[in-house]
N, C-alpha and C positions, 0 to 999 in steps of 0.2 A: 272400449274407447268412447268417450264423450261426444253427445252430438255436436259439438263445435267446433271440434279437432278438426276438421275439413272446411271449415270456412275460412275466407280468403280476406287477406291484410286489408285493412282500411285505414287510408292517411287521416291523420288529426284533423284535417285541413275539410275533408269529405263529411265526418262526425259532425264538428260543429255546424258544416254548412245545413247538415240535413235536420240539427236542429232548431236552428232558427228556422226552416223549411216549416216543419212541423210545427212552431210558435205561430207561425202566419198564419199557416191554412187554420188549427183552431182558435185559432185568436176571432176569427170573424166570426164565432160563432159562441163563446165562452169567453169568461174572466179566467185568464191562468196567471200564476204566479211564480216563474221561472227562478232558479234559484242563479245569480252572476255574483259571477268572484271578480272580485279587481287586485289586479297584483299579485302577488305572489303566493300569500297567504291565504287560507282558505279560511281563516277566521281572526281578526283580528282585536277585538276585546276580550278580558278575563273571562266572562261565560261562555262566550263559541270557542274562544281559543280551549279554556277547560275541557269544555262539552268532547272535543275532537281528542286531545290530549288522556283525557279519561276513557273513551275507546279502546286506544291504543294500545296501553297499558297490561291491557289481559289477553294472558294466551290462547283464548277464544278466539280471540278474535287475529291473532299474528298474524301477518301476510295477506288476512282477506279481505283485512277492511283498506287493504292499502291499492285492491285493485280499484276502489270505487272513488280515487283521486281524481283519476285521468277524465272521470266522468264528468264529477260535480266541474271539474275546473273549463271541459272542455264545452258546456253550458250545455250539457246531453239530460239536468235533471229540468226538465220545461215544467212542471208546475210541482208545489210543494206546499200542506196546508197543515198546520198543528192546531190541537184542539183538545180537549180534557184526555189527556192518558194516551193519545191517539195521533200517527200521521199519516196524510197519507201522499203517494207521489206520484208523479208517472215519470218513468225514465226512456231516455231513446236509445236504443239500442239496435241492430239490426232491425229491432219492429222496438213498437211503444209501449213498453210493459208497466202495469200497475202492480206498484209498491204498499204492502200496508205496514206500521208497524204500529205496536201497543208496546206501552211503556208502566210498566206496575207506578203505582202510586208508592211514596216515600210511605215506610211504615210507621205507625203511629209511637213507636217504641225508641224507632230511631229520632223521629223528631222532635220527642221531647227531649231527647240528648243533645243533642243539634242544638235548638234552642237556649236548653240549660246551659250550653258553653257561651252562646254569645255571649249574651246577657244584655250588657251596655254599650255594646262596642262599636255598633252600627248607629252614627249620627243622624243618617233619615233616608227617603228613596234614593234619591241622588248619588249617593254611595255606594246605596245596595246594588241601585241598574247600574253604576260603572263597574263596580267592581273594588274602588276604593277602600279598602278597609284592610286593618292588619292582617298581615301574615298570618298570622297564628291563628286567622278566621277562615284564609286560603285553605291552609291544612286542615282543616276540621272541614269544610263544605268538601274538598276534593279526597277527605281519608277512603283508602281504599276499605269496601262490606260496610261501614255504618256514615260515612260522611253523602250529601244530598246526590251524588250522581250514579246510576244505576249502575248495575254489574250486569256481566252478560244473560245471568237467569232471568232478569226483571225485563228483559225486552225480548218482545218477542214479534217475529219477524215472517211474512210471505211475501212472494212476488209470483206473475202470473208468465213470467219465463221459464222454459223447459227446463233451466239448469237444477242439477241436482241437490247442489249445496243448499245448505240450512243459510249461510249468508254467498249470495251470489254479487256479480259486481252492481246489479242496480240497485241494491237492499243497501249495499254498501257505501257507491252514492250518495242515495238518500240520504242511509244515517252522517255523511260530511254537510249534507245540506244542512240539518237540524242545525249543528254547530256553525254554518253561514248565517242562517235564521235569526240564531240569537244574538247577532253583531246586532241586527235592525231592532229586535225587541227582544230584551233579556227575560222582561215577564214571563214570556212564553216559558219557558225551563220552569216556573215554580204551575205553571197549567199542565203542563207536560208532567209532574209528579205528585198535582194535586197536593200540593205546599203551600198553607196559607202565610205569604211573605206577609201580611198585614201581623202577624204575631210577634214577627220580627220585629218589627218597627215596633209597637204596640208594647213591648217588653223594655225596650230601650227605651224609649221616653219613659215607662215607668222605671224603670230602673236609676236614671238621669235624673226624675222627679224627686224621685227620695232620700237619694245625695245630696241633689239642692235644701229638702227640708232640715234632712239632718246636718248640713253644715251651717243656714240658718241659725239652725239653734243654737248650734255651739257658736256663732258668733254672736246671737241674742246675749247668753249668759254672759260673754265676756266684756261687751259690752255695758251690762247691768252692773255684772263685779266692776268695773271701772267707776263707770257712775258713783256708788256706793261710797268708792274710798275718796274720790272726786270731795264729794258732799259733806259727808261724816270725817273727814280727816282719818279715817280708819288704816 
């Protein structure tokens, strides 16, 4: 039996309180970064809502990542910090346990694929950070094994809690935090997989460029053949 099988109910109401508890007392003494949900939703732009959504997804993760709802929502994950390939958290739990996870970098093989598909279809940041862009761009970033969001081999995950599990509920947590995270700053997701989004953009405008030349031209000539018969009576 599990060492937690014996410990005793704690209302929602106790959870939250003892987190903010814990926000205070090291607040006076560190910068934390608490991860707060408003509403209902735990993530509500195309990259958190993705991010959470693509979790879900894999039978990895069934059932477990669903214990780390109650967490992120009930404001149990008090700081939360993403950084090249890297997070890391502290979660409240009966005690205050640190979270790490690492996140493989997008492979070099997929993202040229990735890429190859955009092509032209991303009009500039503004799009990229909302999320704006066709369907059929959705599909391709969210394809499950070769589209930008990781699978469960590519992340890899400790906590400094006794529980057994490979994902326990503050691992779990966490990873709903990321997907909070990315409401505030979508960039983060392309640091998070060591994705140079500047390529994106960078392709499209070339790509955009060269359309423009080549239509250009063909209105150069049409223009000329006009002239011509203009002039010459031709």
């Amino acid at each position: 039996m599990s060492w937690f099988a014996f410990r005793p109910y704690v209302p929602v109401a106790k959870k939250r309180a003892d987190a903010q508890k814990k926000i205070a007392a090291l607040g006076k003494t560190e910068k934390l970064s608490p991860v707060v949900i408003s509403g209902k939703k735990i993530a509500r732009t195309w990259w958190g809502a993705s991010w959470c959504a693509n979790l879900e997804r894999y039978a990895d993760y069934d059932n477990r990542i669903e214990r780390g709802r109650s967490y992120v929502r009930n404001g149990q994950v008090i700081d939360l910090s993403i950084a090249d390939g890297k997070v890391t958290a502290r979660v409240m739990g009966s005690e205050l346990y640190r979270v790490e996870i690492a996140i493989d970098g997008l492979a070099k093989k997929k993202w040229r694929a990735v890429a190859q598909q955009v092509g032209r279809r991303i009009d500039g940041m503004a799009e990229l950070v909302e999320g704006k862009f066709p369907e059929e761009l959705c599909e391709i970033f969210m394809r499950q094994g070769d589209g930008l969001f990781p699978s469960p081999r590519e992340i890899h995950m400790q906590c400094s809690c006794p529980d057994y599990a490979v994902m326990c509920k503050h691992v779990a947590a966490a990873l709903y935090g990321i997907g909070a995270r990315l409401d505030d700053d979508p960039l983060l997701f392309f640091k998070l997989r060591a994705i140079p989004f500047e390529e994106l953009l960078k392709k499209s405008v070339d790509e955009k460029m060269k359309n423009l030349l080549k239509n250009a031209n063909r209105k150069t000539d049409r223009v000329l053949k006009g002239d011509i018969v203009r002039i010459f009576g031709l």
